[in-house]
N, C-alpha and C positions, 0 to 999 in steps of 0.2 A: 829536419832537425831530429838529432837521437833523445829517444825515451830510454830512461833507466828505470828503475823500482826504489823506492829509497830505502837501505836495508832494512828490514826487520818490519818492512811493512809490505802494504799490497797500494801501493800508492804510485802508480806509473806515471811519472812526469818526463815534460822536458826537460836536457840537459839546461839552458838558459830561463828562470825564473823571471818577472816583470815585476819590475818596482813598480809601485801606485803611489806614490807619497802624494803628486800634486792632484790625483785627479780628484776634478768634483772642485777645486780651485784654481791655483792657476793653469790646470788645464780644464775647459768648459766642461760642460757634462757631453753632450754633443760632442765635443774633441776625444773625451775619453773612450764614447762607446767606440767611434770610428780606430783608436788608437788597439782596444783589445779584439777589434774585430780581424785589424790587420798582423796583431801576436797571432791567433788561432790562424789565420790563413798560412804564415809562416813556419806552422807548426809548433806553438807553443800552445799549452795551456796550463802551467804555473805561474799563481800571481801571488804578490806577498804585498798584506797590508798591514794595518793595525788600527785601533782604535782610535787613538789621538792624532791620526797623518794629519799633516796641516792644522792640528788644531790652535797652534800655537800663532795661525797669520790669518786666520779666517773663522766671521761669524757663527758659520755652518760648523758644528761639531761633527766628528768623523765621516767628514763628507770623502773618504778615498771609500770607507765599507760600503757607505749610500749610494754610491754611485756604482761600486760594483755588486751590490745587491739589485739594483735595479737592472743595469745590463744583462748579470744571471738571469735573472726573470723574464726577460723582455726572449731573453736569447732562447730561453729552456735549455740553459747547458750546467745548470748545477748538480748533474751526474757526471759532467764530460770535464769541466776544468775543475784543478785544484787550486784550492786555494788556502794559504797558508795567514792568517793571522796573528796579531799580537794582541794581549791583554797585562794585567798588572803592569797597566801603564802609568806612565808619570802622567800628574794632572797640569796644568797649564792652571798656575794659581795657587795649587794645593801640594798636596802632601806628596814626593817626590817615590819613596819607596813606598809601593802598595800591593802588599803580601800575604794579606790576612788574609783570611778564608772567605771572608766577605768581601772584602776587595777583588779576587779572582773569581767569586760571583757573576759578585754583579755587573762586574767588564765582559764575560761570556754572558751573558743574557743579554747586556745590551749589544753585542757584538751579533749573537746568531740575529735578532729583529732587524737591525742592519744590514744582514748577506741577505735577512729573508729564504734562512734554511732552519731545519732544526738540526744538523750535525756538521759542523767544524772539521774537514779534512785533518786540518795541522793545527796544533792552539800553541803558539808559541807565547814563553813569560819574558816580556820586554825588558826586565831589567832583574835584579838579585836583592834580596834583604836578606844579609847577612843572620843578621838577629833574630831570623825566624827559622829553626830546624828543618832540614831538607823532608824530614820524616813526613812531619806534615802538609808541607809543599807536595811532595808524591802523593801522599793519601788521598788530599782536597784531588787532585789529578784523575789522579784513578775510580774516584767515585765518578767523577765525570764521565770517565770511557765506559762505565757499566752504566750510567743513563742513558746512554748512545745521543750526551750533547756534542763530546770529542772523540775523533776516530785514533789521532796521534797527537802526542806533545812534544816540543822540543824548547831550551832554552835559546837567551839571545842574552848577549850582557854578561852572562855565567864565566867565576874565575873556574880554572881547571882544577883547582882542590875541589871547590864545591859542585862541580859538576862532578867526579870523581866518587864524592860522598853519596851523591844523589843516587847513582848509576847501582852505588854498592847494597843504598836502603833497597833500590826497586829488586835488585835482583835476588836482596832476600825474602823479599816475597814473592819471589819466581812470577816476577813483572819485570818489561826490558827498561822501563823508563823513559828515560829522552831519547827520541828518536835519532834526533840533527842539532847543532849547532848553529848561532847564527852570528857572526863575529865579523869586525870591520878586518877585510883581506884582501888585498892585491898585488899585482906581481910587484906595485910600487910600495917602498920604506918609507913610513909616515914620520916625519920628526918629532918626537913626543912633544917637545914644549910647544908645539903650534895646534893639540888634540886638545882642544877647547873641554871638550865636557870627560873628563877624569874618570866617567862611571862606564864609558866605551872599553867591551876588549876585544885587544888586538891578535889576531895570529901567532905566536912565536914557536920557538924552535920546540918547545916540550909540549902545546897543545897539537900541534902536526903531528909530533909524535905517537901522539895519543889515539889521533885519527887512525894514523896509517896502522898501527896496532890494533884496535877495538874493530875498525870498521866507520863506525858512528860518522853519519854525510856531516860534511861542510854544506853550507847555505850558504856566503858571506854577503855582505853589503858592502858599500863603495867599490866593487869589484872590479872598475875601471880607473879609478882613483881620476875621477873626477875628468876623465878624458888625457888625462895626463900624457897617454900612450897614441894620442889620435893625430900627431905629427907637428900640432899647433907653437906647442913649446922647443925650446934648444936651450943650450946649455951656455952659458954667459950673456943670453939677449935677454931684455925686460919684455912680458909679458905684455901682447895686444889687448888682453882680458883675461881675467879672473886672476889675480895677483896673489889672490889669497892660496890660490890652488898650488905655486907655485913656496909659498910660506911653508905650506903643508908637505910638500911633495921635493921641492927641489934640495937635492943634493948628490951628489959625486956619483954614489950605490946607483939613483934611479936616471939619472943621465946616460953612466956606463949602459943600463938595461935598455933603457930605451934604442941607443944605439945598434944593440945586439938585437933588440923584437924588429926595429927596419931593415937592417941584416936579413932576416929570417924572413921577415915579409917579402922582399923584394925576393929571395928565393923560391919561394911557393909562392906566389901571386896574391899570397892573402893580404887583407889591410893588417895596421899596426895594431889595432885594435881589436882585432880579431886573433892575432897571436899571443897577444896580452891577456885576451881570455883565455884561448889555448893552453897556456901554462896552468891556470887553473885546473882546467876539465883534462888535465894530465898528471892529474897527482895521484898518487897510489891508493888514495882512498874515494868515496864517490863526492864529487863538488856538483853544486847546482849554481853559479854565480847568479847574483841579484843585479838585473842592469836597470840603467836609470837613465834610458832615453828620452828625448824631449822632441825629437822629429824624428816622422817614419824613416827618412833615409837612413839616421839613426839605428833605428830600430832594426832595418834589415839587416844593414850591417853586420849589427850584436848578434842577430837569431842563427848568422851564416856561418859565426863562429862553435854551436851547437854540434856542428858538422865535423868539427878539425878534432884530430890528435898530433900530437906532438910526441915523436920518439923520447924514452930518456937521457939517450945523450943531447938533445936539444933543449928538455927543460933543464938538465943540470946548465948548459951553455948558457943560455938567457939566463939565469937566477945569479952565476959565479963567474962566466965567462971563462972555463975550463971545459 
């Protein structure tokens, strides 16, 4: 698996990121450490959690950080993997935007006794409140990086105005600001009226823009869109499972694609799924995709995608089919 740096930091990761949403839930504790034991064999060591993972279906409050504070520990790798969290998170029950200085507190304090570190690789902010000036947001931030609680921050949820604003406060105080981006992205077109929660954003044509200009890494999440790309689905058949995925996912744009990434697979031997990330970790700016596997085979899969590039005339071909 290829290691990058994520710009503007000294943060060497792998190219493929590991979602933890369920662990420490529905995946066992037990399942989980065996699951990041076998990322780190594969050559990964970028995980991405947050504070509320699963809070929303299970007793255990932020059991995906508990579980991976305790494997840090057990492992002694919390100099070796990174790991990228979220805070100002929405509460399950409460108050949805949480922005205040106190709120981004107290979610970093309870988040570092959770890793069972005192320094936070990446602190990313899970969502945006508009109503609260970006000036402040960086400040609270940046006091942070001179306590040496956080090494880097980046947004997740952020419009591109307001990351743009943000970008301009830090850099007038000759600070880079947000490091990365964390934004729902894959090579598949989501159909907006089936994107359930309004406060997700998506990709488009003027925040790529902005990437491929600035620099500033993509992270994205759903970055397989749901397996969409793993051969299961076709185009005028009903779905054997997950209906929903196909609500979200299916139409004309991501059918053509899909066609063109088995094209392309069956040409280089790779799975479809693996070219589907390819497209990603081939954009002109640095992508670390977030995968969301649930079986090792899964897993290795995605991490043997870390490996591929994709010429430009291929990813224009698979995205336009030109």
């Amino acid at each position: 698996m290829r290691y990058e740096k994520i710009p503007g930091t000294d943060l060497d990761v792998s190219r493929i990121c590991l979602g933890t949403v369920h662990f420490g839930t529905k995946m066992s504790e037990p399942d989980s450490f065996a699951f990041m034991d076998a990322f780190c064999r594969l050559g990964g060591n970028f995980l991405d959690t947050a504070l509320n993972y699963a809070d929303w279906s299970s007793e255990v409050k932020a059991a995906s950080e508990k579980t991976i504070g305790k494997w840090l520990s057990a492992r002694k790798l919390h100099h070796k993997v990174i790991v990228g969290t979220k805070g100002a998170c929405p509460r399950t029950g409460g108050p949805f935007f949480r922005l205040k200085r106190e709120d981004i507190l107290s979610d970093l304090e309870e988040s570092l006794r959770n890793l069972q570190t005192d320094c936070i690789d990446l602190y990313w902010l899970h969502r945006d409140d508009p109503s609260i000036p970006v000036e402040t947001i960086i400040d609270v931030l940046e006091e942070q990086v001179r306590a040496g609680k956080i090494r880097y921050y980046g947004c997740s949820n952020w419009t591109l105005a307001r990351i743009r604003k943000a970008q301009a406060y830090a850099a007038s105080i000759g600070k880079s600001g947000f490091v990365a981006n964390q934004m729902m992205w894959s090579l598949a077109e989501p159909n907006m009226d089936a994107v359930s929660d309004k406060t997700l954003a998506l990709m488009d044509e003027e925040t790529r823009a902005y990437h491929n200009k600035t620099g500033m890494a993509s992270i994205p999440y759903s970055s397989q869109a749901g397996g969409f790309f793993s051969g299961q689905y076709r185009r005028g058949e009903p779905p054997a499972r997950k209906p929903s995925l196909i609500k979200l996912y299916g139409n004309d744009t991501n059918f053509d694609r899909l066609e063109r990434v088995q094209e392309v697979a069956r040409r280089t031997g790779a799975t479809s799924n693996q070219i589907a990330l390819a497209f990603l970790l081939s954009q002109p700016h640095a992508v670390f995709p977030i995968i969301g596997s649930r079986t090792l085979e899964q897993l290795e899969d995605s991490c043997a995608a870390g490996d591929l590039r994709l010429d430009p005339e291929t990813v224009k071909y698979i995205e336009f089919g030109t």
